[in-house]
N, C-alpha and C positions, 0 to 999 in steps of 0.2 A: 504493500500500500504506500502511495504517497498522498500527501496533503500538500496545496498549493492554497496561496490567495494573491490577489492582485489590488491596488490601491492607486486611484488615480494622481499627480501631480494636480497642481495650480497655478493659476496667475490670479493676482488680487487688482481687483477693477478699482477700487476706492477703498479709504479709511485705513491704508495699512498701518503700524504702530497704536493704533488706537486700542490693539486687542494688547496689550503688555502691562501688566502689571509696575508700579501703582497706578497709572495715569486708569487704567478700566475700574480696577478697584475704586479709585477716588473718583470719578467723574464719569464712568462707563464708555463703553467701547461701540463702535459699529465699525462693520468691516463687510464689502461687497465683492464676493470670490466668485470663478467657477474653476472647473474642471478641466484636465486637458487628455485625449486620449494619449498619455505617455503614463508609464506606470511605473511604479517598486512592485517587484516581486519575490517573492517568498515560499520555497519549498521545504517542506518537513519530511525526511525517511524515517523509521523510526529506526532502532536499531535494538539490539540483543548481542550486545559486547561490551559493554558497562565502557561504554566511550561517548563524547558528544566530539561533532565535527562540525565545525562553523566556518561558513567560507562565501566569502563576497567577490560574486565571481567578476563584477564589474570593476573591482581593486587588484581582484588576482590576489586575496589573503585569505590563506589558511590556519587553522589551529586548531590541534588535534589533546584534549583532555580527559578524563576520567572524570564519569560521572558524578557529580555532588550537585548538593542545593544548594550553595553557591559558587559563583563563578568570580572569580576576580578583577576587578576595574581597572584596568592599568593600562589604558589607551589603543590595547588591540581588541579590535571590534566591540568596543564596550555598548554599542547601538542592540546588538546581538545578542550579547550577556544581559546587559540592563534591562529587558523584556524578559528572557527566561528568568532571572532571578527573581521578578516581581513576582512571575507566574507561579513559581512555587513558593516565594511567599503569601501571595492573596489567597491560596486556594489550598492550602497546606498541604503541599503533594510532595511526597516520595521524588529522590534526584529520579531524571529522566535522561535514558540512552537513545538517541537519534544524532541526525545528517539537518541541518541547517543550510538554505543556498538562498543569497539574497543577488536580486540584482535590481538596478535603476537605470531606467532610459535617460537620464540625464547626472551628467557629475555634479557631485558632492559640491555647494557654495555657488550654483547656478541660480538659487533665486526662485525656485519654484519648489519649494517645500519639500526635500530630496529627504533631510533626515528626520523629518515626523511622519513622512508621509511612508518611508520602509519602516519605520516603527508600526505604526497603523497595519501595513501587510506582517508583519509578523506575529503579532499578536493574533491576527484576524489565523492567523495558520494554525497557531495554538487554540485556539476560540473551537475551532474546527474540529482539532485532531483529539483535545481532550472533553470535547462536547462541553465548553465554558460556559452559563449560563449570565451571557454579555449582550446587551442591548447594544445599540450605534451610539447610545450617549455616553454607555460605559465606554467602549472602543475606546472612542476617545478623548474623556476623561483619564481614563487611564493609562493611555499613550501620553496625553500631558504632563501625568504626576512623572512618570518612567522617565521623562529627558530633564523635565524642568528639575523635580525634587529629588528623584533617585541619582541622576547623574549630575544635577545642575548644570545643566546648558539652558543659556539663556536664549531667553523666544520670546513669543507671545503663544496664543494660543488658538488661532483661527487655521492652522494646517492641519492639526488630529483631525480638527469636525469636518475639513473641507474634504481633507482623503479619506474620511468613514461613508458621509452623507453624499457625496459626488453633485455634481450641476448647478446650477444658478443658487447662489444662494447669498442672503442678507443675513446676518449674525450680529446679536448684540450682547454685550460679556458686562457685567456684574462684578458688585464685589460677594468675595467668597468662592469665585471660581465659579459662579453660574452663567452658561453658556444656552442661549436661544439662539436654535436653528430654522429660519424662516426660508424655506424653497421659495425662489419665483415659478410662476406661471409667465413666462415672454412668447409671444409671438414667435412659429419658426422662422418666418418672414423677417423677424431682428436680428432673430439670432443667426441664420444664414447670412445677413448683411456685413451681422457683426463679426463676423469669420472673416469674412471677404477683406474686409476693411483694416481688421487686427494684423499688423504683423507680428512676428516674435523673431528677437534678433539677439544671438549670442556676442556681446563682447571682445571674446576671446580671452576674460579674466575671468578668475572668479575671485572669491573672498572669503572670510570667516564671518558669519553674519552676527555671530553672539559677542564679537570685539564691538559692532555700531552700537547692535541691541544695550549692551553693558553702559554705553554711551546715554542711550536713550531712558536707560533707568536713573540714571545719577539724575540727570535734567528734572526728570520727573519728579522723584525726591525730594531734591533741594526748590522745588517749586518754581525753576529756571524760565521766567515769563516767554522770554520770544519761542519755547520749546512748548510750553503750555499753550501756550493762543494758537500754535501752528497744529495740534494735536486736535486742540475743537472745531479746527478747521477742517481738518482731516476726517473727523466725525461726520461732520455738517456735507462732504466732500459725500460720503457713504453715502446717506439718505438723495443726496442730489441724481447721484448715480442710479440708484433705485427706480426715482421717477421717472428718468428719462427711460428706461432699459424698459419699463413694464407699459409707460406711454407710446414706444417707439419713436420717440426724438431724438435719433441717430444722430443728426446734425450737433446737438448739443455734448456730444460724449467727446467727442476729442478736448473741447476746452474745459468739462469736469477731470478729462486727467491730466491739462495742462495745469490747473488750476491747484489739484492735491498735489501735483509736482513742485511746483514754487515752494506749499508748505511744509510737505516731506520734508526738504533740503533745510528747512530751520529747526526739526527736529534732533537732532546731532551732527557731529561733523563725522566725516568720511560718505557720507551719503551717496556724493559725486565727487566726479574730480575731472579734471582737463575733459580727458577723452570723452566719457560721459557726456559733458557739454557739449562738445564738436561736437558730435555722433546727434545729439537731439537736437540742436540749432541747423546743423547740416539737414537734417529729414524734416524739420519745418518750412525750413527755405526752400523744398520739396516737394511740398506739399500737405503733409501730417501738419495734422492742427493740434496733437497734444500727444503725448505719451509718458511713459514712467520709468525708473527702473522697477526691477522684479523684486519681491522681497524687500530684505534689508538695505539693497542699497551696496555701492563700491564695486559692482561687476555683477558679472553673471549674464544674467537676460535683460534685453529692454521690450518692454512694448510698446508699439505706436501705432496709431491713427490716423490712417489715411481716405480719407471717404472721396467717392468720385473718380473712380480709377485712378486715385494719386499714388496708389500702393505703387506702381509698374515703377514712375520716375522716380520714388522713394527708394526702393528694390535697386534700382541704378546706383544711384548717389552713396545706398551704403556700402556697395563692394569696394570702396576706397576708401573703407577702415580695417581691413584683413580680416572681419567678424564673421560669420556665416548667420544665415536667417535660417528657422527652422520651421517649414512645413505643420499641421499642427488641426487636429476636430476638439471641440467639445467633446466633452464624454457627462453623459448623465448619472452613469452608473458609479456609485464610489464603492469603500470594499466589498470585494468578491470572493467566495471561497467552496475548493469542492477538493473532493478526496477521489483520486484513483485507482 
């Protein structure tokens, strides 16, 4: 037998940083994601030789250990470890012998939720193989505690729910860690357009996103005003998004993510840098009327907004950054899981 599951990536349309702790805590969060058909994936063999075998085929890392209930933190594949370890803690179970293979359609510090979103499929594989009795809110709740407080990596917390729940959705985060997951209902007619229109453009960097995120807590903390106002802005950015996606006033979306992009960039520093700038000044004087970077910010993916077959001259102007654009559907469906 094997167990598999699969776990979509994302791109965040509005409000990103607003889902991070204090700033949601103190003032609440919205955050407007969807889905992308790229995945983490996760396979479980079981095994009957008192060994666990963990290996990330997309790293090319291997480690070959002997069964226990726990597994030690110590920088090799602790994504891997930190999931099984909970699992036998929350559910009190006997060490467990199996084969572990993860893989990710996109490198690690890309900007699209690479490492909560293979947390999410791993879990979902366990969920599966040991018949876990886990809801999608547990998922990812619990893929949250697993990074933030078992391993302390900092985040926010809108990539568990985006890669458990999968497709259009509006989220808004609480204090205490409560997390509302609102699906839209969009027009295919938008959301077809909105494909057409969206590019998604690789860098050619990536980054550590938990070095800004760290950045973006201290601000918050010490109540750092130009980081606060840019944060409720970011909020306010969410809800605006919302309107236009479910009205279908495509027209209006490039300049709500021109708009959350000005105030991202006051949220902490490394956000952007040189290149970033060219790269998005270059594809406005192009055509795109707004875009963002992915995630945290400092590399990875950009998305931008070219409505009007402006994508084509956009698509021009950016091969003369060395980056690649990457191809790219919605996907509706978030984790999946079956046994063979």
């Amino acid at each position: 037998m094997i167990v598999r599951a699969k776990a979509p990536l994302r791109i965040g349309l509005a409000g990103g940083g607003t889902d991070v702790s204090p700033y949601s805590d103190l003032y609440g969060g919205a955050i407007l994601n969807t889905t992308l058909g790229m995945y983490a994936l996760a396979s479980i063999e079981p095994l009957s030789n008192g060994k666990i075998e963990l290996y990330a085929a997309d790293k090319g890392e291997l480690l070959e250990m002997k069964a226990s209930d726990h597994l030690p933190i110590d920088g090799q594949l602790d994504l891997l470890k930190g999931v099984y370890n909970r699992v036998i803690k929350e559910f009190a179970l006997e060490p467990l012998s199996f084969r572990l293979t993860t893989y990710v359609d996109s490198p690690f510090g890309s900007g699209l939720g690479t490492s909560s979103t293979v947390t999410v499929a791993i879990l979902g594989a366990f969920a599966e193989w040991l018949n876990l009795p886990l809801g999608e809110y547990d998922i990812a709740h619990l893929a949250y505690q697993i990074e933030r407080e078992d391993l302390a990596m900092a985040g926010g917390k809108q990539d568990q729910f985006a890669a458990t729940f999968g497709g259009f959705n509006f989220m808004e985060f609480f204090e205490e860690n409560k997390v509302v997951v609102n699906p839209l209902r969009i027009k295919s007619s938008v959301v077809n357009e909105l494909q057409f229109n969206l590019l998604l453009y690789h860098t050619g960097t990536s980054r550590l996103s938990s070095k800004i995120i760290e950045k973006q807590v201290v601000n918050f903390q010490a109540k750092e005003d130009t980081a606060l106002e840019a944060a409720h802005r970011l909020k306010e950015q969410a809800f605006m998004m919302k309107k236009a996606l479910i009205q279908g006033k495509l027209d209006e979306i490039g300049e709500i993510l021109d708009y959350g992009w000005n105030f991202k960039k006051q949220t902490a520093k490394g956000i952007t840098n040189p290149l970033i700038d060219e790269i998005y000044e270059a594809a406005k004087n192009s055509g795109a009327t707004g875009g963002k970077i992915s995630g945290a910010g400092g590399g990875g993916y950009m998305i931008l907004y070219a409505p009007a077959n402006a994508r084509f001259k956009v698509m021009k102007t950016l091969q003369m950054f060395g980056g690649s654009l990457r191809s790219f559907n919605f996907e509706n469906k978030g984790l999946t899981t079956w046994r063979y």
